[in-house]
C-alpha positions, 0 to 999 in steps of 0.5 A: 617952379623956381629955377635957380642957377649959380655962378661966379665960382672958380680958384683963388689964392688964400686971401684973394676974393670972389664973388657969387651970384644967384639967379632965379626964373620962373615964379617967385611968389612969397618967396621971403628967404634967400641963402648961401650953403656950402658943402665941403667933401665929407661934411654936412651941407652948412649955412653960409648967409641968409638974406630975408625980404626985408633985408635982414642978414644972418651970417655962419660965425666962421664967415662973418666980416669976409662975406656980404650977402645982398639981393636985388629983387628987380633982377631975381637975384642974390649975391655972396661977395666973399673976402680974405678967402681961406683955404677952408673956404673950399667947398661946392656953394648952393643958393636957396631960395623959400618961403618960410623956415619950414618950406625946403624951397628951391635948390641950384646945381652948385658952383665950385669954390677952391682957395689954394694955399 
């Protein structure tokens, strides 16, 4: 089973930049989607950015042109590089990885984002 961990989270001033990494153990196979969900308290778990393995990206209207989304497949790993963080930007991140649109996939435990104002 894959086994994802994520860290890189932490509290940063509005405008300040952080950058996330994801990494996975355990087998991979035919994974083909890997992604960046945010949860924010009393909200809905969102999508953040999607990377396929063919490195097509897909990114939330509100993110675009502050996050970067990236993969190395060598090292069993995804990135969200996050810019011109806003206090908005406040939430719990989850990296997913699966295989397919209908598979639910693989879940890590979660790192905090806070932005102060």
């Amino acid at each position: 089973q894959v086994q994802l961990v994520e860290s890189g989270g932490g509290l940063v001033q509005a405008g300040g930049s952080l950058r996330l990494s994801c990494v996975a153990s355990g087998s991979r196979f035919g994974i083909n989607v890997m992604g960046w969900y945010r949860q924010a308290p009393g909200k809905q778990r969102e999508l953040v950015a999607v990377i396929t393995s063919g490195s097509t990206t897909n990114y939330a209207d509100s993110v675009k042109g502050r996050f970067t989304i990236s993969s190395d497949n060598a090292k069993n790993t995804v990135s969200l590089q996050m810019n011109s963080l806003k206090p908005e930007d406040t939430a719990v991140y989850y990296c997913n990885f699966r295989r397919g649109r209908v598979d639910p996939g693989y879940w890590g435990q979660g790192t905090q984002v806070t932005v102060s104002s």
